[in-house]
C-alpha positions as CSV (number, residue, x, y, z in Angstrom):
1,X,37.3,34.2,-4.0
2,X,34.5,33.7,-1.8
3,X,30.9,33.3,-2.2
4,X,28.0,33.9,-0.2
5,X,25.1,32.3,-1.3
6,X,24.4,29.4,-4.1
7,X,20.7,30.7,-5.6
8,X,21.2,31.8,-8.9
9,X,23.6,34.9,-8.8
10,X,26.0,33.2,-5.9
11,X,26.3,29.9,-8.4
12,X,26.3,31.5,-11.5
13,X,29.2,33.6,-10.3
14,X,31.0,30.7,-8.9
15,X,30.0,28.6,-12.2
16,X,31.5,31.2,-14.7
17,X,35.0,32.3,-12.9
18,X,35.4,28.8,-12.2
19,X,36.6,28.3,-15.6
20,X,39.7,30.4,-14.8
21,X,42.2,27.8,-12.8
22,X,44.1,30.6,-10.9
23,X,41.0,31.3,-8.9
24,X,40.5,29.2,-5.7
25,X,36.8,29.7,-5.0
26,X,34.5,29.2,-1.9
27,X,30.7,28.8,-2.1
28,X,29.5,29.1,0.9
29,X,25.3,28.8,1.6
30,X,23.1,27.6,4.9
31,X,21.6,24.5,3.0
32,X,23.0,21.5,1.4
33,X,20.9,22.9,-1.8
34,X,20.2,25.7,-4.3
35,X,16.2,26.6,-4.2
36,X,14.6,26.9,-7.8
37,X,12.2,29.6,-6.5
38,X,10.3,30.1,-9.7
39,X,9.0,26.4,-8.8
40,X,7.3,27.5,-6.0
41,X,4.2,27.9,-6.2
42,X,3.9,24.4,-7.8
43,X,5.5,22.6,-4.8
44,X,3.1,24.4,-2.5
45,X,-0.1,23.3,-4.4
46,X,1.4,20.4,-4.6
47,X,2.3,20.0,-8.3
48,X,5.3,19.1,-7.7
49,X,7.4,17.0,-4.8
50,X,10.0,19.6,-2.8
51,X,12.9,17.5,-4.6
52,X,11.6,19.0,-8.2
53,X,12.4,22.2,-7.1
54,X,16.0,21.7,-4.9
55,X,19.6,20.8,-6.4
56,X,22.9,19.9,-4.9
57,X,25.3,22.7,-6.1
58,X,27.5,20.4,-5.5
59,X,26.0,18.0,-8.1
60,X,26.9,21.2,-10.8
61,X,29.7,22.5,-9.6
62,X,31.5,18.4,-9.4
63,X,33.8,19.0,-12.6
64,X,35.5,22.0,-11.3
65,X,38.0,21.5,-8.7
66,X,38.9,24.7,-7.8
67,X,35.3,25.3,-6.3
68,X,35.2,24.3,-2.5
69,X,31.1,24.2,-1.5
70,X,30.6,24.7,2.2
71,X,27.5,24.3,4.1
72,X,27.3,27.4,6.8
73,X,25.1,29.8,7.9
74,X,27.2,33.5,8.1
75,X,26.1,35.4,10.6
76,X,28.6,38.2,10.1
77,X,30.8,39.3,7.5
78,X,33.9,42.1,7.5
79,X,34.2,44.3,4.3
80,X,37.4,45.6,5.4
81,X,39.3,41.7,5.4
82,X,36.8,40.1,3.6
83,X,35.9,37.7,6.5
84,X,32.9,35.9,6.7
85,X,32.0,33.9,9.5
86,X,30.1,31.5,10.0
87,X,27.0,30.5,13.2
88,X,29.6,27.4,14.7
89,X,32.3,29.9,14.4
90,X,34.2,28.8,11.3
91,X,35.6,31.4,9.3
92,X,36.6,32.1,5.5
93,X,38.6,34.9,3.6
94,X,39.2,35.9,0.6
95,X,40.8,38.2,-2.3
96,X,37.6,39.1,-3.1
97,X,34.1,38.6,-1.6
98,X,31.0,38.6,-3.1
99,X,27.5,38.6,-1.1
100,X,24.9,37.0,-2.9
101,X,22.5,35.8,0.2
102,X,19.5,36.7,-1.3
103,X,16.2,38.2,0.5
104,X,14.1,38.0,3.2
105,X,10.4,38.4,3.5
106,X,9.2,42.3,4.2
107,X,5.6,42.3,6.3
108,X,6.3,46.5,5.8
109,X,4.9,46.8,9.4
110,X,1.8,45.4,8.4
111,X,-0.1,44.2,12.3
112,X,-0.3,40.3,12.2
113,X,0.7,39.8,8.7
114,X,4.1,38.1,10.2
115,X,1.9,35.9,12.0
116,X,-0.6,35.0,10.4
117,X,0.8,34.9,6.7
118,X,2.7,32.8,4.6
119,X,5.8,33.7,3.1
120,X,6.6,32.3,-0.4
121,X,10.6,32.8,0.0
122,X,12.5,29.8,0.3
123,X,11.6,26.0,0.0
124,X,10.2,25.5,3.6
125,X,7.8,28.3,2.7
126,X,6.6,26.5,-0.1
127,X,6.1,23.2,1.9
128,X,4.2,25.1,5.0
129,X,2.0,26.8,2.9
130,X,1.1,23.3,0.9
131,X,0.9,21.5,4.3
132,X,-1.7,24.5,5.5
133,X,-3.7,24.0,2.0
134,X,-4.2,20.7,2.8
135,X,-5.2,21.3,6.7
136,X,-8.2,23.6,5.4
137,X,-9.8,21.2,2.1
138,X,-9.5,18.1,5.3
139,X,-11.3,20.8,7.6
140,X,-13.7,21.8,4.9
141,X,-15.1,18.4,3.8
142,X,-15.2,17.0,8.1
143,X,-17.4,19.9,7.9
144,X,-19.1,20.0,4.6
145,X,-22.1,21.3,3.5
146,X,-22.2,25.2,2.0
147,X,-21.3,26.6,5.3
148,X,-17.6,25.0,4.7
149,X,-17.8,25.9,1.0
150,X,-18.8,29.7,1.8
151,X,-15.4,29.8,3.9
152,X,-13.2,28.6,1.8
153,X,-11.4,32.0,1.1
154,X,-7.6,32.2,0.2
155,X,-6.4,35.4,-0.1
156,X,-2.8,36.0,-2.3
157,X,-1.1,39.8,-1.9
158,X,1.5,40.6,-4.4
159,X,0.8,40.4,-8.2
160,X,4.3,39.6,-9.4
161,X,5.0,36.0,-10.9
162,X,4.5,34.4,-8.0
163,X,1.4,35.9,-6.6
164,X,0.1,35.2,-9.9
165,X,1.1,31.4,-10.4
166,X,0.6,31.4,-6.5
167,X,-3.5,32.8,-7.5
168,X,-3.5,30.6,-10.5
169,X,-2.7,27.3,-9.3
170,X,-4.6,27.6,-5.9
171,X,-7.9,28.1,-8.5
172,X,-6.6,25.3,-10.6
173,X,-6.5,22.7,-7.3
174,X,-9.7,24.1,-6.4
175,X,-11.3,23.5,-9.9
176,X,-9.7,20.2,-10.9
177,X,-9.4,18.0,-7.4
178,X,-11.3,14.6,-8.0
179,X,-14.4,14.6,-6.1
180,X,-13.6,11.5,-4.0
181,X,-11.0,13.0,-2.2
182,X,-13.6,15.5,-0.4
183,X,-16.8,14.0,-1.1
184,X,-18.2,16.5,1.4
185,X,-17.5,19.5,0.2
186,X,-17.0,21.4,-3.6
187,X,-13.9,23.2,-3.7
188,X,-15.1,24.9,-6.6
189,X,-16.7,27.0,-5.3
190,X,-14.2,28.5,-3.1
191,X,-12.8,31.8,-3.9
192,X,-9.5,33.1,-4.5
193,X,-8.5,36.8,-4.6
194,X,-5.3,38.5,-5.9
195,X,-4.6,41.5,-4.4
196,X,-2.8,43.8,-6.7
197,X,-0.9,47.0,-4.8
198,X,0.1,50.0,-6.9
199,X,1.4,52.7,-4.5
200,X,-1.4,53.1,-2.1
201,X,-4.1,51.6,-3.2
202,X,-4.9,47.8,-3.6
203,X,-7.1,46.0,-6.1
204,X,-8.7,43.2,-5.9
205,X,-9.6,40.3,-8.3
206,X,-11.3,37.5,-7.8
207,X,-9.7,34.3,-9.2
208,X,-12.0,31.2,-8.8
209,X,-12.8,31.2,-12.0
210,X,-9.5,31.1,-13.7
211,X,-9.5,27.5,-13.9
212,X,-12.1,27.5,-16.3
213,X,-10.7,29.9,-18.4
């Protein structure tokens, strides 16, 4: 059996036919780690440290010995043999394959959103986009005064559960970040908005105040 993929599906699935010990299984992902993505939005506000949200499958996988973890990237894969192989050209096959590789941000075609964005898809994502946080409240209070306050402006597209944490804790920072570490400025009263899209048409809501809530 092999596996593409250790987030949740590709280790689950190794994790529950493991128990059978006629299977010989291969878990096969591009990092040395499985990415808790619902932790997020908490590593990129910096709640929590990158580690919080990364684990070794290795780590949970260690009392079955009939799982083999490999560290590859695939880059192309033959439903016919069930070959996968791999970016420095090693290969694997199996009885049975099983792609679980996960996603990849969509911009839709949107002009400068792949640019100019910041995906919230993996844990590099998360670390950018805390590391870019950080780069504008620094900016901000060098500044200061209301002209830095008034453009203080983070915008979050996508209402699902992580737009929404994403919105939420953004606000929270904002709201709750001692005053000594930008004496300058008052993140407070920068806004956040959440862009909601239902079909066509977008709505917006303004978040700065969740915090208080």
């Amino acid at each position: 059996m092999v596996i593409v993929g250790a987030g949740f599906a590709g280790l689950n699935c190794a994790k529950k036919l493991a128990s059978d010990s006629s299977l010989r299984i291969t878990l096969i992902d591009k990092t040395n780690y499985q990415q808790f993505q619902p932790l997020f939005y908490q590593v990129a506000t910096g709640i929590l440290s990158p580690e919080n949200a990364a684990f070794n499958p290795r780590n949970v996988l260690f009392r079955h010995e009939n799982v083999d973890v490999k560290m590859s990237e695939v880059i192309s894969v033959d439903l016919a043999t069930r070959i996968v192989k791999g970016k420095t050209g090693d290969t694997y096959q199996g009885d049975f394959l099983v792609l679980a590789a996960g996603s990849e941000v969509n911009f839709f075609g949107i002009s400068g959103a792949n640019r100019n964005a910041f995906p919230m898809y993996s844990l590099r994502d998360a670390e950018r986009l805390r590391s870019r946080l950080l780069e504008l409240f620094k900016a901000a209070d060098v500044k200061g005064g209301a002209a830095a306050e008034n453009n203080l402006h983070f915008l979050v597209v996508g209402a699902g559960a992580t737009g929404v944490e994403t919105a939420g804790a953004i606000a929270d920072v904002l709201q709750r970040a001692p005053k000594h570490l930008y004496p300058n400025v008052d993140l407070s009263k920068a806004v956040v908005t959440l862009v909601v899209c239902l079909a066509k048409t977008s709505y917006t809501c303004r978040m700065n105040d969740l915090a208080k809530d």
